[in-house]
C-alpha positions in Angstrom: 0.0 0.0 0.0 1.7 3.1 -1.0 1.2 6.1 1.1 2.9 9.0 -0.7 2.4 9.3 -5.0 4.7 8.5 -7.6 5.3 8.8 -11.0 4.9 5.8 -13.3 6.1 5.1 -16.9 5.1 1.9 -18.6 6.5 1.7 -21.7 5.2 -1.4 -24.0 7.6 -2.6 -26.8 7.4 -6.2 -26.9 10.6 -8.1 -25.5 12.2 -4.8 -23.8 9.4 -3.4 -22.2 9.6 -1.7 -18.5 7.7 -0.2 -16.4 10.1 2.8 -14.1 8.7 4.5 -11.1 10.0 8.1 -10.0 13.1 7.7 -12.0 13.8 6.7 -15.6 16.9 5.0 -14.9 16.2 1.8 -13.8 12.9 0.2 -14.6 10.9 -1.6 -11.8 10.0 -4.5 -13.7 11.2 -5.5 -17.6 10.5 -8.3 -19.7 8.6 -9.2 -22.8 5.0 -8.0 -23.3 4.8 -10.3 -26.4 4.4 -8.4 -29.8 0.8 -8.7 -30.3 -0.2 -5.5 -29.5 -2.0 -3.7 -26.9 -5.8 -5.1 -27.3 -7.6 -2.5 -25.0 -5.7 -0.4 -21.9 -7.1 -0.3 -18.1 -5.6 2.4 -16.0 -6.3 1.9 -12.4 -6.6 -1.9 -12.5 -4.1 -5.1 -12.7 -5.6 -8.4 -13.7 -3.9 -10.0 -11.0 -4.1 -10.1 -7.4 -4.1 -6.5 -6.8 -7.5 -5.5 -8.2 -8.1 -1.8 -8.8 -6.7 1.3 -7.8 -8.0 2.9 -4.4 -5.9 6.2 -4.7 -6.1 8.9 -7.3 -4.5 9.8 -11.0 -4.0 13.3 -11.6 -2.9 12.6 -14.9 -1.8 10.5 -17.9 0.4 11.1 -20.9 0.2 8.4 -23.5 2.6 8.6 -26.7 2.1 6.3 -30.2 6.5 5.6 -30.1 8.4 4.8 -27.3 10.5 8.1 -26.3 14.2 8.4 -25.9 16.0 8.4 -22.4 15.6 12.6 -22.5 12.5 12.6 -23.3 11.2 10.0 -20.5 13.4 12.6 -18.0 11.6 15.7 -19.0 8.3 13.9 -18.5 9.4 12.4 -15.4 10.6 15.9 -13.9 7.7 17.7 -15.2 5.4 15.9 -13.5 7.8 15.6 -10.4 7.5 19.4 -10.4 4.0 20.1 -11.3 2.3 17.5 -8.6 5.6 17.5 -5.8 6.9 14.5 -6.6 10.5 13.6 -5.9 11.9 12.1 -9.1 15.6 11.6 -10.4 
């Protein structure tokens, strides 16, 4: 149960996806997402054990390519700014 917010980036392409959390430096969790594409997209649920979301989203950014290194660390410390987040 997390108690304070964080900043999340999944990013989905296939064998080297990743999911980072209040960094983009080293990813949280990595490993292949198969190739088959994303068939629909729940925010604020996981189809395993966890169930849904209790807390909040203030907000989500979704891009159609997966973004450079920079890019993921201007996102990450924009939103680290804009909602008080801690990031690095």
């Amino acid at each position: 149960t997390a108690t304070s917010p964080f900043v999340y980036a999944a990013i989905f392409n296939g064998g080297s996806s990743s999911i980072y959390n209040n960094s983009s430096s080293v990813p949280v969790a990595a490993g292949d997402a198969s190739t088959t594409g994303i068939q629909g997209l729940d925010i604020g649920a996981y189809a395993g054990t966890f169930g849904y979301l209790t807390g909040k989203i203030a907000e989500v950014i979704i891009y159609n390519r997966v973004l450079k290194t920079t890019e993921l660390n201007t996102i990450f410390q924009y939103l680290g700014q804009r909602y008080g987040i801690a990031v690095s």
